[in-house]
N, C-alpha and C positions, 0 to 999 in steps of 0.2 A: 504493500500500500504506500503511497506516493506523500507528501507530505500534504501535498494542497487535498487529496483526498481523504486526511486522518483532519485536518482542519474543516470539513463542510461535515462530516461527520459529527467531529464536537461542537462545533456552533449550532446544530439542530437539536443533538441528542439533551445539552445545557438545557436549549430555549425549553422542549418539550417536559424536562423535570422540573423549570421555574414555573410554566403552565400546569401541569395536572397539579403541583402544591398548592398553586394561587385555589386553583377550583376547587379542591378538599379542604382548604384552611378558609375559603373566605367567601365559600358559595353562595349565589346571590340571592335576596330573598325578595320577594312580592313585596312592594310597598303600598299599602290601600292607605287613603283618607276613610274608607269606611268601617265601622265598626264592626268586627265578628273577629279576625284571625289572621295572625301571619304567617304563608307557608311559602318554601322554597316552589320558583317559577320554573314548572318542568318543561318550558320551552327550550327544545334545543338545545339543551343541556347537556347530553352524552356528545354533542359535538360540539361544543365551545374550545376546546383545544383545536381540535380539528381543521379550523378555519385560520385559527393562528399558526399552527405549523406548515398547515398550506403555504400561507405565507411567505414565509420563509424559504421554503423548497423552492416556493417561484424566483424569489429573491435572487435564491445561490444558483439556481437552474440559469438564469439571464446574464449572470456574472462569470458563469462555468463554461468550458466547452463541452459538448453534449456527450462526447466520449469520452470525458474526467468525471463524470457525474456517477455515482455510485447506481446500481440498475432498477433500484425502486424509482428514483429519480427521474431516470430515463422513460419507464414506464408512465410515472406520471407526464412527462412532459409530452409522449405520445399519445396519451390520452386528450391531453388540453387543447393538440392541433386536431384529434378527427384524423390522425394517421394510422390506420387503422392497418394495411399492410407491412408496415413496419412495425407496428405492435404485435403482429404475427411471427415475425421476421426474427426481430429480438430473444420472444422467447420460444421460439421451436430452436436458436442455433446456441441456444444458453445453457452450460453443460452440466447435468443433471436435475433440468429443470422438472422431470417427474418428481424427483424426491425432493425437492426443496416448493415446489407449486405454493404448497399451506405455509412455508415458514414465515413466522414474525418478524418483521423488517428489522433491524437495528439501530437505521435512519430513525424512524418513525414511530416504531410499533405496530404497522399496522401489514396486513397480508396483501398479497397482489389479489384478491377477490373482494376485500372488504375496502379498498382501495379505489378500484373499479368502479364497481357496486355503490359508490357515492357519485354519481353524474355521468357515470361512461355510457353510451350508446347501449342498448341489448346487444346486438354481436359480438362485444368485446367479451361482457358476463358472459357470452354463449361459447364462444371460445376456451376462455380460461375455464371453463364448468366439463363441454363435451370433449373437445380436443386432447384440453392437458389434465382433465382429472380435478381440478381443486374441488374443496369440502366446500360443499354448502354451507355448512355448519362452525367451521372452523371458527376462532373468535380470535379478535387480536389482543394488543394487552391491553385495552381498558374494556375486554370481553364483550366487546363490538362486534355482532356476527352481522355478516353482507344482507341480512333480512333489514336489520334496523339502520343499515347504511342506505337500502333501499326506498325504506319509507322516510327516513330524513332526508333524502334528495327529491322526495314527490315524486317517485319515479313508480307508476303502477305497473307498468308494462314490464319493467325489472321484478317487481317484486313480486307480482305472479309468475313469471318462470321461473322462481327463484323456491316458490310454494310448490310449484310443477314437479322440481327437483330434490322436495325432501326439506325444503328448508324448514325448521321449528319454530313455531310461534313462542314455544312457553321457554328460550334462554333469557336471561337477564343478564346487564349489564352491571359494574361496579357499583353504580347511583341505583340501583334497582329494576330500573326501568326494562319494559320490552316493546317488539317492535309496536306492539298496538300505541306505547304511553307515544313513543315517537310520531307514528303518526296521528294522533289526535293530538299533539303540542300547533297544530295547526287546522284541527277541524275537519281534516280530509275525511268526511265520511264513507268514499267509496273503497281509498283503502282499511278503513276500519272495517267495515260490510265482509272486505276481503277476508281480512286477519281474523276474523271473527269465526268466518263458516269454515276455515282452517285449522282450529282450534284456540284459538286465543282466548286466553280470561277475560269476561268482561267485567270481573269484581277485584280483577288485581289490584291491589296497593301497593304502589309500586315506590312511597317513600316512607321516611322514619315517621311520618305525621299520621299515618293510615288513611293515605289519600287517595283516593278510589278515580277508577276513568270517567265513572257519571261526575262528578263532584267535579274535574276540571272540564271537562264539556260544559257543564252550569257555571264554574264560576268566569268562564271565559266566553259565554254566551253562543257556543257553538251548535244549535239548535239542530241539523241536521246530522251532527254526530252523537248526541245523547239521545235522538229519536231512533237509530242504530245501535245503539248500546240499551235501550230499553226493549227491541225489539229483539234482543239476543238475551231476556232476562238477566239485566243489570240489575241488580239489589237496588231500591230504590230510598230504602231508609237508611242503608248502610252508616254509621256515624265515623267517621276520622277521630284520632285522641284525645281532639277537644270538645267532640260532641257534635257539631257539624254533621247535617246531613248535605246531599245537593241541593233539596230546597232552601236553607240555611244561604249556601255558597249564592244561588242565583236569586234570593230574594237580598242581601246586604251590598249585591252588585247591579239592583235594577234592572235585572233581565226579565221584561214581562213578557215576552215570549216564554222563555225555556219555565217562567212558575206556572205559567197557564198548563202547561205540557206537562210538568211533574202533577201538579192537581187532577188532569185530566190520567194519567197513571195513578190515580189515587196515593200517592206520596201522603204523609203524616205530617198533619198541620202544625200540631200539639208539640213536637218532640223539641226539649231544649236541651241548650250546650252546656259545657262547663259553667259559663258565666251567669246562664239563668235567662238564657234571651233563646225566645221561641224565632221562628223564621218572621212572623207577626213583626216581634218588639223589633226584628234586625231594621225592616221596613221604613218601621216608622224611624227608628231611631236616625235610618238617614234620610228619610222627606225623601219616600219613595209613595206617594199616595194614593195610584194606582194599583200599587204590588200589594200595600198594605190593606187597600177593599177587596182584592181578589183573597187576600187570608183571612177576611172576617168570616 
């Protein structure tokens, strides 16, 4: 290994250990003006490194010549152009690319699948899946399987060949999360729909709070992903560890849509939190007067 090559190594492998500390030591939290609870924002979450190390790869990829670049690198960078025969090219002539397909980057941590599987075309995933063998399954080290890389890029068309080939609903990632929490961090109902008749939990709790995927649908007002999660029997009273139900969440956040919708699910008017506040008192307490006649 060359000098200028052990230096792009350390400048990412540093950056990537100062990122995953920041996110475990100082992980960001939901901040409401309204009254009821403070929980950690499952947006996007299992990829906030991700987008930072991207970064940087791009950084040293534009400063580098393309055949000094370590070969995760390389890879990404054939990704970003849509080079797609040389992404072949690469790795059919890369020498013992069968047994090494699944291994965890060194650059990065992350796999040439789960890699991919965050924005690459379908042929590319189809390639590295039928061609060369990679695990569907596989996780890299923040236990990021290419399912939940799929549904954080909105990519449906991935992540059903991805279901097609074995992929699991129920892995979890470090933060807990799986691919359902990922893609309902954005509402997508249709891959929820997906993930769901696949076998996905619709009553996972997927943080320390016991925060359920009905609960962020409601408190994020995503109306046609909690009408999917209700239609796959999501618990509908389920409470989190402060007592919080999703009525609780969508009625302290003025979603009169998604309280009409738990009501009309028969949701539980009555049930209060830790603090002694019914979904009602959340209401009123923040000059929601509409929310608070639909709870009378």
């Amino acid at each position: 290994m060359n000098i200028k090559h052990f230096k792009i190594i350390f400048i990412v492998a540093t950056l990537w250990l100062v990122v995953v500390t920041i996110k475990f030591t100082f992980f960001p939290k939901t901040e409401h003006n309204h009254q009821h609870h403070s929980h950690e924002n499952p947006h996007h979450a299992p990829h906030t490194h991700e987008e930072q190390v991207d970064q940087v790869v791009q950084e040293v990829s534009e400063s580098t010549s393309f055949e000094s670049l370590p070969f995760s690198f390389q890879v990404d960078q054939l990704i970003q152009r849509g080079d797609f025969e040389n992404f072949k090219r690469i790795l059919s002539a890369k020498e013992n690319v069968k047994e090494t397909i699944d291994a965890i980057s060194s650059e990065d941590g992350r796999t040439l699948l789960t890699r991919a599987s965050f924005g690459a075309p379908l042929p590319y995933i189809k390639y590295l899946v039928d061609e060369m063998g990679a695990d569907v399954n596989k996780a890299d080290k923040e236990e990021i399987t290419p399912l939940m890389e799929a549904a954080a890029s909105e990519n449906i068309e991935v992540l059903s060949y991805l279901l097609e080939r074995g992929a699991k609903t129920g892995a979890k990632n470090k933060l807990g999360a799986d691919a359902l929490t990922i893609a309902l961090s954005s509402g997508d109902a249709a891959m929820a729909r997906l993930l769901l008749k696949n076998g996905a939990d619709p009553n996972h709790k997927w943080n320390k709070h016991g925060v359920t995927h009905l609960m962020n649908a409601a408190r994020n007002g995503h109306l046609d992903a909690l009408k999917v999660l209700l239609s796959f029997k999501a618990n509908i009273n389920t409470q989190d560890l402060e007592g919080n139900t999703a009525l609780h969440y969508a009625a302290s956040e003025g979603f009169k849509s998604i309280v009409s919708e738990l009501l009309r699910e028969n949701a539980t008017k009555t049930i209060k939190n830790q603090q002694g506040n019914s979904p009602l008192e959340l209401a009123r307490q923040n000059n929601f007067k509409e929310i608070e006649d639909l709870l009378k």
